[in-house]
N, C-alpha and C positions, 0 to 999 in steps of 0.2 A: 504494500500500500504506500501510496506516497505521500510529503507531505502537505503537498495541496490538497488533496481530500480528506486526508487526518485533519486540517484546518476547517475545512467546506463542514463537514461531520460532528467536529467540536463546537462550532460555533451553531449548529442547528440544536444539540444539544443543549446548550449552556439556555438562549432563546425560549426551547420548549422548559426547559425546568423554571425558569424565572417569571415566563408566561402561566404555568400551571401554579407557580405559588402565588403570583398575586390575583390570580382568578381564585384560589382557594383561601385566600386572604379576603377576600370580598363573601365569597357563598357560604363560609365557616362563618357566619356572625362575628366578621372583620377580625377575626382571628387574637379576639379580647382574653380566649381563656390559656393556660398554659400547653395545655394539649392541643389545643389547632395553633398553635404558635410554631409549637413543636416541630410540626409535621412540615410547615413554612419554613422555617430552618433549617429541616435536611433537607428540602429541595432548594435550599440556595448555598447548602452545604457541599451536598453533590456537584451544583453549577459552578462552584467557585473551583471545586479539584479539575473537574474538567478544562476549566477555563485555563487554570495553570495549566497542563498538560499544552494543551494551547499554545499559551506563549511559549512553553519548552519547545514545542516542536516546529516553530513557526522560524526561519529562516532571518523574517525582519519582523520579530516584534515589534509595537511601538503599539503605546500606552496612550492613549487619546487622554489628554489631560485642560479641558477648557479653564478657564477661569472663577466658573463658577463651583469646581472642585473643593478651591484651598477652604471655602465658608464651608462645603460640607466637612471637610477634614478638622476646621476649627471646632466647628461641631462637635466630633468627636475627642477629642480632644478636651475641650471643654468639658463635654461627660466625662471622662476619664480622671480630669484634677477634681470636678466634685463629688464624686462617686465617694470617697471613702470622709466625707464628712457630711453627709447625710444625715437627717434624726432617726430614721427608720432603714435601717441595713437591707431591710428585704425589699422593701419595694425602690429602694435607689439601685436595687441588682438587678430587677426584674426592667427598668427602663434604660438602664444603664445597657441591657442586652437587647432592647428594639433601637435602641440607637445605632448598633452596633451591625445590626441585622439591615436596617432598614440602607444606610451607609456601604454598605456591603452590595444590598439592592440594587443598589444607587451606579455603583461604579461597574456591577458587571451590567448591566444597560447603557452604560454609557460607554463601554467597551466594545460591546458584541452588537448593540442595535444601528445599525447604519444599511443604509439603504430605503426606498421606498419600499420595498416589498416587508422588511421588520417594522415598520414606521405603521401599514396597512394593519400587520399583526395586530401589534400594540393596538389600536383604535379600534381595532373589530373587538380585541374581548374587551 
């Protein structure tokens, strides 16, 4: 196999799992409880190995990085320095990990979706 279609393959991959979570992140009752969270999480747990896999095998990676990344990344970040002086330990962990999750979201969509034809995806679900 080569690696133009190891790339074509990963990246339909990486699409349909990110696609299938935030369509299950909307049908699950927005995926409020910890168990539909859960299930959102490994399918962008899965999308993200795949996605490394990816850039491993991808000849010219490059990392699509706009402008409006570094706020998401301050973002997390910012969760990161207040997470551990929070009043309530549980629920500054439990937000502190859709931050984290949602960020993660964020970057393999803005990695993988290009083209009109993902752009179509996206808008249809």
């Amino acid at each position: 196999m080569d690696r133009g279609r190891v790339d074509n393959l990963c990246e339909k991959a990486v699409l349909i799992l990110v696609v299938a979570g935030l369509a299950l992140g909307v049908l699950v009752f927005g995926g409020v409880r910890n168990e539909e969270l859960a299930i959102i999480a490994g399918l962008v747990v899965v999308a993200t190995g795949i996605w490394l896999v990816r850039v491993w095998m991808s000849r010219t990676a490059e990392l699509h990085w706009p402008p409006m990344c570094w706020g998401v990344l301050l973002m997390v970040v910012y969760a990161l320095a207040i997470y551990p002086y929070a009043p309530v330990e549980y629920a500054a962990r439990s937000e502190l990990f859709r931050v984290l999750l949602y960020a993660l979201i964020f970057f393999l969509v803005l990695d993988n979706a290009r083209g009109h034809r993902v752009e179509n995806l996206f808008a249809y679900t």
